[in-house]
N, CA, C, O and CB atoms as a CASP TS submission, in Angstrom:
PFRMAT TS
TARGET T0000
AUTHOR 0000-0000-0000
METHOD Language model
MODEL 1
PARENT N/A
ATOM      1  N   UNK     1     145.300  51.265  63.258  1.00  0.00           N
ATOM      2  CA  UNK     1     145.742  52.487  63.871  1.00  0.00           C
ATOM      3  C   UNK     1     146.072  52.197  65.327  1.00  0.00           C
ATOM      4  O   UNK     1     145.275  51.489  65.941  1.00  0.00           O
ATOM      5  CB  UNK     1     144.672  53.595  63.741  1.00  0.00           C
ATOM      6  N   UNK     2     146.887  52.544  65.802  1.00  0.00           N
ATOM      7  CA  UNK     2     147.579  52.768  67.257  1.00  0.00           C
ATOM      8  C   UNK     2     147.273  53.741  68.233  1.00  0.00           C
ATOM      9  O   UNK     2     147.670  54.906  68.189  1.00  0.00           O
ATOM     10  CB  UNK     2     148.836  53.023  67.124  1.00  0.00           C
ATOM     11  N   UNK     3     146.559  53.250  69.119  1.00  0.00           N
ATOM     12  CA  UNK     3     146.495  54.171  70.307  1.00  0.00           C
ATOM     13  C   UNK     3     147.876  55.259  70.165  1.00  0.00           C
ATOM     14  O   UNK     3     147.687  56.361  69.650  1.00  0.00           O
ATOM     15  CB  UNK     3     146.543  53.154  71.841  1.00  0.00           C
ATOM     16  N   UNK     4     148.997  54.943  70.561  1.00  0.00           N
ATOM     17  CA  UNK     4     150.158  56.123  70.633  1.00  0.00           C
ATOM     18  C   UNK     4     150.105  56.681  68.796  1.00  0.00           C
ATOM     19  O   UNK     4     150.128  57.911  68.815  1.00  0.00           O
ATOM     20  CB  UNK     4     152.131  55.252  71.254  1.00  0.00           C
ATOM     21  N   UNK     5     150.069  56.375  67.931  1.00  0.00           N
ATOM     22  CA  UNK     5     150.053  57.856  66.759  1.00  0.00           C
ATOM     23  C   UNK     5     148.590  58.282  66.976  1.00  0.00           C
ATOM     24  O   UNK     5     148.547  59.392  66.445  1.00  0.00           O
ATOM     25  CB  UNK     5     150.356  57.466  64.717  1.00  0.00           C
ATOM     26  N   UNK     6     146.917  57.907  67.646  1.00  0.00           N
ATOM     27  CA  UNK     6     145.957  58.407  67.595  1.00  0.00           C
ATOM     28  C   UNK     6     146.792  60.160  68.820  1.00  0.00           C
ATOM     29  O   UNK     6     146.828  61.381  68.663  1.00  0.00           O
ATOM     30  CB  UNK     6     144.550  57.083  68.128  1.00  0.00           C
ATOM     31  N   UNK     7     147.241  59.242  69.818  1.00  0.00           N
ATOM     32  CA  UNK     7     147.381  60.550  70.785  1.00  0.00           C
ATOM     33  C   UNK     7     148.108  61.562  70.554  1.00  0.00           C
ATOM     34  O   UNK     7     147.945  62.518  71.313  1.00  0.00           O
ATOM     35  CB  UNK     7     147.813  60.317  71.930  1.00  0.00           C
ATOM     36  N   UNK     8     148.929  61.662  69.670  1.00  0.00           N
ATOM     37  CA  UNK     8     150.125  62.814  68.637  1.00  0.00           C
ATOM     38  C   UNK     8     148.901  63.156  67.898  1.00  0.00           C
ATOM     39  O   UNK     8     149.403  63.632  66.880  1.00  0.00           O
ATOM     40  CB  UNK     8     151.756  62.031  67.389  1.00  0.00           C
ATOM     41  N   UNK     9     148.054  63.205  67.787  1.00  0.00           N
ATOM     42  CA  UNK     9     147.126  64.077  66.256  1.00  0.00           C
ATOM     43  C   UNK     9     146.511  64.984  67.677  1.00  0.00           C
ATOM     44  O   UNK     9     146.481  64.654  68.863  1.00  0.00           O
ATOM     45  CB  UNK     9     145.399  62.764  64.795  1.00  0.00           C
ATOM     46  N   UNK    10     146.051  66.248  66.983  1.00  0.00           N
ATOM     47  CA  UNK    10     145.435  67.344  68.068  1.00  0.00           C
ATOM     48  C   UNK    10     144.092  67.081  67.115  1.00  0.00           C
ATOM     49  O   UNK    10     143.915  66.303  66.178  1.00  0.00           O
ATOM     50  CB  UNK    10     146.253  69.300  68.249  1.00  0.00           C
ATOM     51  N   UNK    11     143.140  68.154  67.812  1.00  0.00           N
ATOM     52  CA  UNK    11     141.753  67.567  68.335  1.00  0.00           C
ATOM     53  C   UNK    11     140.927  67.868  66.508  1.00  0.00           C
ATOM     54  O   UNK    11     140.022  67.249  65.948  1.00  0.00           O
ATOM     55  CB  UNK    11     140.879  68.798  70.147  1.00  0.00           C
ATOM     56  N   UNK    12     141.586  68.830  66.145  1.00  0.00           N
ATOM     57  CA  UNK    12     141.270  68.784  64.986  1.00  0.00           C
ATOM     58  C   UNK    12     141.070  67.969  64.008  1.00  0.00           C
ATOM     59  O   UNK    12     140.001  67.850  63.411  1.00  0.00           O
ATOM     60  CB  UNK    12     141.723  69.245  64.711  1.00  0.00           C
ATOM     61  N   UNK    13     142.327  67.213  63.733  1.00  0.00           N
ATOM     62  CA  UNK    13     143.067  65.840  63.096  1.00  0.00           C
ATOM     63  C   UNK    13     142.170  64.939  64.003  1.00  0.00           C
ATOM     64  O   UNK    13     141.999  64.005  63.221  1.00  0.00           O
ATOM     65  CB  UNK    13     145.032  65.606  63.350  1.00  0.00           C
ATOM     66  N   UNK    14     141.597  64.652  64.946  1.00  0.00           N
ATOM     67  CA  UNK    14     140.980  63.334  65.272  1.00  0.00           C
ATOM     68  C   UNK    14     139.742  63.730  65.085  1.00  0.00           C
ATOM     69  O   UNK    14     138.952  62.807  64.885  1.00  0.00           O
ATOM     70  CB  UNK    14     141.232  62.674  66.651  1.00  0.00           C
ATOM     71  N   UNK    15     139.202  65.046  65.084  1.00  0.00           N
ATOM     72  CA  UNK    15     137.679  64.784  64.894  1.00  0.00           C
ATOM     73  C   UNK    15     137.360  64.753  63.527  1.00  0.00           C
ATOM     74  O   UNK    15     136.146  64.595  63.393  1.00  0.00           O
ATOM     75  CB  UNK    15     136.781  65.828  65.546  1.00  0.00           C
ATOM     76  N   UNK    16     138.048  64.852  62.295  1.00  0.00           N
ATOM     77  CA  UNK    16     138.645  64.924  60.926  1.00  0.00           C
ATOM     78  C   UNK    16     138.711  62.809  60.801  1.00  0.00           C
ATOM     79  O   UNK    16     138.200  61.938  60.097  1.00  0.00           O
ATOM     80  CB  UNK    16     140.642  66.119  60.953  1.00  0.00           C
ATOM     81  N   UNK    17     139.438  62.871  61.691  1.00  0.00           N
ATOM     82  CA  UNK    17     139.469  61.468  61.663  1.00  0.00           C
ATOM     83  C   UNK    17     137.791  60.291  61.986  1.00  0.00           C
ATOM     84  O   UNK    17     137.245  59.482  61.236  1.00  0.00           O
ATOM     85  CB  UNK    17     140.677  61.287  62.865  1.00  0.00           C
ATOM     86  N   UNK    18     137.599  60.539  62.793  1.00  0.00           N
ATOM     87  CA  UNK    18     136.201  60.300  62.965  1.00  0.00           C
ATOM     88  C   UNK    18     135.914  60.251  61.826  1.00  0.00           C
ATOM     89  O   UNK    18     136.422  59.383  61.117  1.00  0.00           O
ATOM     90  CB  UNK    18     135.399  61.147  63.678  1.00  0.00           C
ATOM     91  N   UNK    19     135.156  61.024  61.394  1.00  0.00           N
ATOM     92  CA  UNK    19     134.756  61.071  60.387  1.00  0.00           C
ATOM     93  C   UNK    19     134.573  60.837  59.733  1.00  0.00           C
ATOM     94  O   UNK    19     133.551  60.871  59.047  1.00  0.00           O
ATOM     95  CB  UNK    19     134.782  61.270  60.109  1.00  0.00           C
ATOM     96  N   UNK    20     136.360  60.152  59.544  1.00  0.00           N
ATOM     97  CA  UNK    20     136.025  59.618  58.023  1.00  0.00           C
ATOM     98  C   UNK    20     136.212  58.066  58.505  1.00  0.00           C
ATOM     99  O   UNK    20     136.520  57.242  57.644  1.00  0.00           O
ATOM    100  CB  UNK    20     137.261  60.226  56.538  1.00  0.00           C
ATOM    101  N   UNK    21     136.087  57.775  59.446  1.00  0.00           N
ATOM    102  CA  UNK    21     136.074  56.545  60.175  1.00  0.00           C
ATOM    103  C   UNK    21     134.512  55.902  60.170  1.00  0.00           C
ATOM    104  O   UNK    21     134.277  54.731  59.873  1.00  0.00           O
ATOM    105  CB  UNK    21     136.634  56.858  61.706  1.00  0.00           C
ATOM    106  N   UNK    22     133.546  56.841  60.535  1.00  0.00           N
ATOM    107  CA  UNK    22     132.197  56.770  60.417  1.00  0.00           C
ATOM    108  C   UNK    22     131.811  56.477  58.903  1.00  0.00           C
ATOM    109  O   UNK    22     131.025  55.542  58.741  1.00  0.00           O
ATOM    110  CB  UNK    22     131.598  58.053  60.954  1.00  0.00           C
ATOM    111  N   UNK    23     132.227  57.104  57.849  1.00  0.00           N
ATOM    112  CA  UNK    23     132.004  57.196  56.305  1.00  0.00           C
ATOM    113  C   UNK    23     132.402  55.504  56.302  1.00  0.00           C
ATOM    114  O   UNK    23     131.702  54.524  56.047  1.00  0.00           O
ATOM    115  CB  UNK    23     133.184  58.521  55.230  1.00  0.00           C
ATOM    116  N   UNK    24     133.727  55.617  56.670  1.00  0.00           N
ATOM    117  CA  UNK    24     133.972  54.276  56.325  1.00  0.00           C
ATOM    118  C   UNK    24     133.173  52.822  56.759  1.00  0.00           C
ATOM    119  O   UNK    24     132.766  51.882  56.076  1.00  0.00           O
ATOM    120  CB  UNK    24     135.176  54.201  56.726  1.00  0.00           C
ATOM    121  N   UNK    25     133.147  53.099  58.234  1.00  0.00           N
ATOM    122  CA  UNK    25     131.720  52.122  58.801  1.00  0.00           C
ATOM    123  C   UNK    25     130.857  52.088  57.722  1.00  0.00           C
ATOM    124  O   UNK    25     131.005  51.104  56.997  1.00  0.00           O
ATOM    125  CB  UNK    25     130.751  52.768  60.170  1.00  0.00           C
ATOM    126  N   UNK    26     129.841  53.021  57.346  1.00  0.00           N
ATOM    127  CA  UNK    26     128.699  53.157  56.874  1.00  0.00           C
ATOM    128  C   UNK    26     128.880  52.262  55.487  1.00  0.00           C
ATOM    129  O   UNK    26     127.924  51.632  55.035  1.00  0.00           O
ATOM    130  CB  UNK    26     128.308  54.691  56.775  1.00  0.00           C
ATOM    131  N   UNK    27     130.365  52.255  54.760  1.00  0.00           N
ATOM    132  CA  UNK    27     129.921  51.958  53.160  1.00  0.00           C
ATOM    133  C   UNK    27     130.661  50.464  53.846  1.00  0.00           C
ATOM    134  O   UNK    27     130.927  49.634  52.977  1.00  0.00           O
ATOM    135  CB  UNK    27     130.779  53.108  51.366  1.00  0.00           C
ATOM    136  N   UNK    28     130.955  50.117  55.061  1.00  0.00           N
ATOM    137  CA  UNK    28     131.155  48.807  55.161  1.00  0.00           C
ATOM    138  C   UNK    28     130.142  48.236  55.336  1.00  0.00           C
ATOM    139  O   UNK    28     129.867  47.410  54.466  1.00  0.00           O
ATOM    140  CB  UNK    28     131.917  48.451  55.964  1.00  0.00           C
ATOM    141  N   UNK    29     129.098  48.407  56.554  1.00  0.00           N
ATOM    142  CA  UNK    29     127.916  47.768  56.754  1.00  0.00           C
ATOM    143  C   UNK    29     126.900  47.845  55.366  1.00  0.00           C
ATOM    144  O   UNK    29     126.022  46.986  55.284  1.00  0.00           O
ATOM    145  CB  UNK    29     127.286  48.439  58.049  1.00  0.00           C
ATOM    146  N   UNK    30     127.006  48.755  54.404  1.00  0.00           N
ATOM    147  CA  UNK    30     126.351  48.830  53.435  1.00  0.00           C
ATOM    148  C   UNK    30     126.940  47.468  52.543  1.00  0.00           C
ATOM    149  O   UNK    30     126.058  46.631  52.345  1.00  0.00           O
ATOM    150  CB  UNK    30     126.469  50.281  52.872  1.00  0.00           C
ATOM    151  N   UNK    31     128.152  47.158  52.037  1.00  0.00           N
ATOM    152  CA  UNK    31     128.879  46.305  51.607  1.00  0.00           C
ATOM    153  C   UNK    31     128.270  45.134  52.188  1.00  0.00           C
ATOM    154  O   UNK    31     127.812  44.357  51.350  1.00  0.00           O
ATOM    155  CB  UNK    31     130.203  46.548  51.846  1.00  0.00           C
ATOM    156  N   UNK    32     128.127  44.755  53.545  1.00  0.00           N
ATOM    157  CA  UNK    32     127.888  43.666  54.390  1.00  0.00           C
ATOM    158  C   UNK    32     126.410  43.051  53.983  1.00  0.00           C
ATOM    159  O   UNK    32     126.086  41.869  54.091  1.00  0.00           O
ATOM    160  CB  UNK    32     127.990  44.165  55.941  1.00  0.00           C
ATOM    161  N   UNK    33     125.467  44.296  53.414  1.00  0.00           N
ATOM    162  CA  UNK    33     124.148  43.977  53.726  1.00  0.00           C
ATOM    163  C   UNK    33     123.475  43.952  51.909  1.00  0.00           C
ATOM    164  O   UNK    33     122.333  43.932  51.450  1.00  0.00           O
ATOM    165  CB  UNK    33     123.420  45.329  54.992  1.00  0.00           C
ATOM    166  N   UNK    34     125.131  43.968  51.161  1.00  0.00           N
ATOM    167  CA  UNK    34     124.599  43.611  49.960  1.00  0.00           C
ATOM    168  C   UNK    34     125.433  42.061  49.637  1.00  0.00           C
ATOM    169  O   UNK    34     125.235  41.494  48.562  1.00  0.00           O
ATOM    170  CB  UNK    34     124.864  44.931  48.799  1.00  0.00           C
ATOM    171  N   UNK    35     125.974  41.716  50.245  1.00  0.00           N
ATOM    172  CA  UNK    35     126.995  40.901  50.325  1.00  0.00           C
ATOM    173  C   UNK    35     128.226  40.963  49.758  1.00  0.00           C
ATOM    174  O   UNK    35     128.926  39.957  49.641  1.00  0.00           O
ATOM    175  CB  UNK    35     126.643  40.010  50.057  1.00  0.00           C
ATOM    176  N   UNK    36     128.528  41.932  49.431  1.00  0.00           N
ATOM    177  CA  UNK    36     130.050  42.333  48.522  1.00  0.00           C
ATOM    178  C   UNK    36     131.192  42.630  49.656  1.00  0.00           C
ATOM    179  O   UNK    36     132.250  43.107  49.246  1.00  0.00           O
ATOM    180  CB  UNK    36     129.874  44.012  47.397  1.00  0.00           C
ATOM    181  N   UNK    37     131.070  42.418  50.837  1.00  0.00           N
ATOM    182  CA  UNK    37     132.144  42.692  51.932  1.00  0.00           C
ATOM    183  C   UNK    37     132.906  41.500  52.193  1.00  0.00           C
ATOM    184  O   UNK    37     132.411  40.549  52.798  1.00  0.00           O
ATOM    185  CB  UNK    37     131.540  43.170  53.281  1.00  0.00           C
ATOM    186  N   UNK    38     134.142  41.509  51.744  1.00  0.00           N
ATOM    187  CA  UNK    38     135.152  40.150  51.539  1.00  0.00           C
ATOM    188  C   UNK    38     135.744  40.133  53.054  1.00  0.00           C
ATOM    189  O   UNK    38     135.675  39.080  53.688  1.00  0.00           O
ATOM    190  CB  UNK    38     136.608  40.349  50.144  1.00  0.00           C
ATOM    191  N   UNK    39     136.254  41.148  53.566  1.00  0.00           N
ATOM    192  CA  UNK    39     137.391  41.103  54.836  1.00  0.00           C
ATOM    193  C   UNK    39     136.064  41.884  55.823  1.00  0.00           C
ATOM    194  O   UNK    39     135.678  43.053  55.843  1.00  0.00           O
ATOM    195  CB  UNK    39     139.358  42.292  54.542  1.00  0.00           C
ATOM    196  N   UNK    40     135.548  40.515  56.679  1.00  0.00           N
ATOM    197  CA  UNK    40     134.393  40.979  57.473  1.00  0.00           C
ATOM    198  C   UNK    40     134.709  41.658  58.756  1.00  0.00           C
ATOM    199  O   UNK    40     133.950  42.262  59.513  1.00  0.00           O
ATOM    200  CB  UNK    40     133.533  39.864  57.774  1.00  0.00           C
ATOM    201  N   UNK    41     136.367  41.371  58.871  1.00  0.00           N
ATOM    202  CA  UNK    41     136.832  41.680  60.289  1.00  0.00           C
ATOM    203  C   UNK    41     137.229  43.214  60.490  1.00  0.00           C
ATOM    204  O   UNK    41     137.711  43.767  61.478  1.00  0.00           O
ATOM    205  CB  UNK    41     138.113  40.754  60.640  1.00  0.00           C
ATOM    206  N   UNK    42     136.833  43.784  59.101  1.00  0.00           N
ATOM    207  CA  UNK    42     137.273  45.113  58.774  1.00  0.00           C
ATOM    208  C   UNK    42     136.152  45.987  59.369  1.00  0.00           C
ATOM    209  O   UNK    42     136.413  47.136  59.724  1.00  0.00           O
ATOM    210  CB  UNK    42     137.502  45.334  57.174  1.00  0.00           C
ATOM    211  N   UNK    43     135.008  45.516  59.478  1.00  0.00           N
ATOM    212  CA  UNK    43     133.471  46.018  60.176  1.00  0.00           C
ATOM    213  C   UNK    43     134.577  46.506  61.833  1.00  0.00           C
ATOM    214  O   UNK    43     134.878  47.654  62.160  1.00  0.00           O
ATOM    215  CB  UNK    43     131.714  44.107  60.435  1.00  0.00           C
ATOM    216  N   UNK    44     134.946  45.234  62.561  1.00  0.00           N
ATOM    217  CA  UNK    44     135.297  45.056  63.884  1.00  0.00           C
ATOM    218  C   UNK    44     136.761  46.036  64.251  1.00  0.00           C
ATOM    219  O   UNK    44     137.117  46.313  65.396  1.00  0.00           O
ATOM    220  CB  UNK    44     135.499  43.371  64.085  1.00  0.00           C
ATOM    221  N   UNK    45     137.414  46.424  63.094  1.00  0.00           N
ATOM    222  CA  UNK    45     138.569  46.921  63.567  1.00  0.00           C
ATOM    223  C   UNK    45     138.387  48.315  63.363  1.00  0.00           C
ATOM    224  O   UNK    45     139.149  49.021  64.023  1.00  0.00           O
ATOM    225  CB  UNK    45     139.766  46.363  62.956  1.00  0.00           C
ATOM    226  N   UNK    46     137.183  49.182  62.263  1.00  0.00           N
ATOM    227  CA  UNK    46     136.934  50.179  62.554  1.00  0.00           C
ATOM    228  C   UNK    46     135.932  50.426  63.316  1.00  0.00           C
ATOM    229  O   UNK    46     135.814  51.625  63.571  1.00  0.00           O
ATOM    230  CB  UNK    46     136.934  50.672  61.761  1.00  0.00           C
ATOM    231  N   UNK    47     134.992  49.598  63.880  1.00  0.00           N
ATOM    232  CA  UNK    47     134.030  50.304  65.241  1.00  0.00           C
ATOM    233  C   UNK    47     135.370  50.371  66.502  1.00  0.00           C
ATOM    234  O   UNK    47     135.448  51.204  67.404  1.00  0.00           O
ATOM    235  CB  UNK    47     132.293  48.899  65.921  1.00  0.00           C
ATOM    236  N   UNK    48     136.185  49.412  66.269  1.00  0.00           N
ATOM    237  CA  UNK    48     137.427  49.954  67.279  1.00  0.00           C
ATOM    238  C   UNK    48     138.084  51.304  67.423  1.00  0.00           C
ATOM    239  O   UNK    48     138.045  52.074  68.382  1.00  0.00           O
ATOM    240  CB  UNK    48     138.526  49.250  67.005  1.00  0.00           C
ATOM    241  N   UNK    49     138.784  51.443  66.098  1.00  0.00           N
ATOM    242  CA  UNK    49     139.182  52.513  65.419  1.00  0.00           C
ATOM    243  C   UNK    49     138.550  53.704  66.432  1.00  0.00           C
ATOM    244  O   UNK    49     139.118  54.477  67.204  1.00  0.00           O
ATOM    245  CB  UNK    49     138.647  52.461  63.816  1.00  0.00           C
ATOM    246  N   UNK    50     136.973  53.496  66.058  1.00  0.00           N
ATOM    247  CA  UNK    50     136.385  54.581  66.340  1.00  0.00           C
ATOM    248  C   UNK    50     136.236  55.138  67.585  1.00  0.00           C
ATOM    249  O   UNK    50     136.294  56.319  67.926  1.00  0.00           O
ATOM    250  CB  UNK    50     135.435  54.494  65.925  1.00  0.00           C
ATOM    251  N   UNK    51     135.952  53.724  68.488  1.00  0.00           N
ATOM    252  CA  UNK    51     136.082  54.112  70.141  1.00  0.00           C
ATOM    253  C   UNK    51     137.387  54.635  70.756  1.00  0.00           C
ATOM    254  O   UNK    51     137.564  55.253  71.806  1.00  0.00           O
ATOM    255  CB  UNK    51     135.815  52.839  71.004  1.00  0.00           C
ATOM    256  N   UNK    52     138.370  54.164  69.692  1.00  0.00           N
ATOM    257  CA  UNK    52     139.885  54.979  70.340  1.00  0.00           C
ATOM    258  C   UNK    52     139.758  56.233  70.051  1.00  0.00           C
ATOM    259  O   UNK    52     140.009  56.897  71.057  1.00  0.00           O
ATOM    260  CB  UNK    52     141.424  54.558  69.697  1.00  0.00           C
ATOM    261  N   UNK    53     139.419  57.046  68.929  1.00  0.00           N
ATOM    262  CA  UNK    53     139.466  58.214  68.458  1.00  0.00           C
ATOM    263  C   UNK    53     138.719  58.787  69.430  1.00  0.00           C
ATOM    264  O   UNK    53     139.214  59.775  69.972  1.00  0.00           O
ATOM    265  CB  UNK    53     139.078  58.389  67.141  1.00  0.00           C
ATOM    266  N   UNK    54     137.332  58.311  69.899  1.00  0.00           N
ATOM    267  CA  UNK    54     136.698  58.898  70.596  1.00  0.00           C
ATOM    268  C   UNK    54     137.046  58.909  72.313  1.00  0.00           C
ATOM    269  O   UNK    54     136.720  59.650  73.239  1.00  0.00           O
ATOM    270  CB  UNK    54     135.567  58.452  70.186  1.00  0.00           C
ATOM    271  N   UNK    55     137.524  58.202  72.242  1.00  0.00           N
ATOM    272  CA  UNK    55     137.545  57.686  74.022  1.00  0.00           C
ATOM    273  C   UNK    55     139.566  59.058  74.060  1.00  0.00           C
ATOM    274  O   UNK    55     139.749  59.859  74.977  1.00  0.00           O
ATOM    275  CB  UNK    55     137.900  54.554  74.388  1.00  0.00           C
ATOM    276  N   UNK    56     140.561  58.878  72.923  1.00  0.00           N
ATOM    277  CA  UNK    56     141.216  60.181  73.514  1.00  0.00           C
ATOM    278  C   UNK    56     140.770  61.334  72.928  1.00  0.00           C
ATOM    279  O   UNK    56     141.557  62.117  73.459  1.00  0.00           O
ATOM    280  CB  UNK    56     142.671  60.228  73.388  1.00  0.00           C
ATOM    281  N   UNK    57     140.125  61.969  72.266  1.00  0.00           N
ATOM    282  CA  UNK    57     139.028  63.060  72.049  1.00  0.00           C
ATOM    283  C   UNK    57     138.678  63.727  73.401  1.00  0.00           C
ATOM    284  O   UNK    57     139.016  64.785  73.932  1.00  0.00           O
ATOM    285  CB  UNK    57     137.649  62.410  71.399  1.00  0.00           C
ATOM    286  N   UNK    58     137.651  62.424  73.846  1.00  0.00           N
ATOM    287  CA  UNK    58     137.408  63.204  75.266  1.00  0.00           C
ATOM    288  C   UNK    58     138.636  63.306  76.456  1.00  0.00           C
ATOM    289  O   UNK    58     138.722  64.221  77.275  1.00  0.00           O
ATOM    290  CB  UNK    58     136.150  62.407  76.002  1.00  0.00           C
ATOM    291  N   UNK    59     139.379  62.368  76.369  1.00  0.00           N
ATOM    292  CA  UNK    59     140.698  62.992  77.013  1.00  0.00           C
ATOM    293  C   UNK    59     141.122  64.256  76.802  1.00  0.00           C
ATOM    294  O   UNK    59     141.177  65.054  77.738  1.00  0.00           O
ATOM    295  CB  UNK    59     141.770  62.341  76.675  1.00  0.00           C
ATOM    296  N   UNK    60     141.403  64.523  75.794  1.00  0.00           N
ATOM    297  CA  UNK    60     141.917  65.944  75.444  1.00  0.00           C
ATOM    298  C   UNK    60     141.317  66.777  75.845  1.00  0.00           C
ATOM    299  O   UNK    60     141.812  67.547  76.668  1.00  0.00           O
ATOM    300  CB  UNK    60     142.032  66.300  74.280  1.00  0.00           C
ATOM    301  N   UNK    61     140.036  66.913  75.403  1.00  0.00           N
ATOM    302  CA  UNK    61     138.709  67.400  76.460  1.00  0.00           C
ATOM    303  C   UNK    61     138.848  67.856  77.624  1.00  0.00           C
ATOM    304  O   UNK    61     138.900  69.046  77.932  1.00  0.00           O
ATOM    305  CB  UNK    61     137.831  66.446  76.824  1.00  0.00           C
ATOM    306  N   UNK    62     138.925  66.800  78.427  1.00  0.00           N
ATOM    307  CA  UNK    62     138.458  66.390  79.717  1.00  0.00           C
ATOM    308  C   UNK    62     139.972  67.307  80.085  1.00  0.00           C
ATOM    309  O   UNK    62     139.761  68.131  80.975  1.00  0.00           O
ATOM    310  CB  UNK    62     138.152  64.422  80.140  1.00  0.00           C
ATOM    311  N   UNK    63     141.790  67.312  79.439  1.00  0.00           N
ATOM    312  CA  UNK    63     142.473  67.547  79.570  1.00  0.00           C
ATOM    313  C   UNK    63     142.211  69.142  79.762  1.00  0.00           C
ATOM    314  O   UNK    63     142.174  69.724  80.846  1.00  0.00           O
ATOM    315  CB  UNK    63     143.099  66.915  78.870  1.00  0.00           C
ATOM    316  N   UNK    64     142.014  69.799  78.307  1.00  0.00           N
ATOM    317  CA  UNK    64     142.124  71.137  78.888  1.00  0.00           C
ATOM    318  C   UNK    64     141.134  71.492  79.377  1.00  0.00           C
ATOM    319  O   UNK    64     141.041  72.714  79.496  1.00  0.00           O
ATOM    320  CB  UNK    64     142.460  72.072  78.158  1.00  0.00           C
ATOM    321  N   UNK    65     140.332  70.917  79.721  1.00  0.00           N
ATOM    322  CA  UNK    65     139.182  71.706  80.351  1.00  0.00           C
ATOM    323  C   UNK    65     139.398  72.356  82.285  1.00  0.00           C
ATOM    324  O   UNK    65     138.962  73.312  82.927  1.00  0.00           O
ATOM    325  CB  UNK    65     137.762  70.428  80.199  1.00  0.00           C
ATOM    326  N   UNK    66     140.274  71.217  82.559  1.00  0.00           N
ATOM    327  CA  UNK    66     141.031  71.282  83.850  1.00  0.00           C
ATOM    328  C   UNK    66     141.904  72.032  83.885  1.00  0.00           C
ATOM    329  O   UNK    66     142.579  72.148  84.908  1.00  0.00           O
ATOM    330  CB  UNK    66     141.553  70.271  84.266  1.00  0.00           C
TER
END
């Protein structure tokens, strides 16, 4: 996922997104800790995922709140 299509989704659509970003973490590290997780780099690109969603979240935030 791309920083510029994360910032086109409104706050709805990204906290929707989260979400299911977190779900997804969870049945990865679960995968990891039974050993059935083939593409390990997939752990690393959604804790990314997640800090983008979150880090423009609070932009938007931080946006209208001003």
């Amino acid at each position: 996922m791309k920083a510029s299509e994360t910032r086109e989704m409104t706050e709805d659509q990204l906290k929707d997104k989260l979400t299911q970003l977190k779900k997804e973490q969870f049945n990865l590290r679960f995968q990891r800790a039974t050993g059935q997780l083939e593409k390990t780099a997939q752990v690393r690109e959604v804790r990314r995922d997640i800090a983008r969603v979150k880090t423009i979240l609070r932009e938007k935030t931080n946006a209208g709140a001003a």
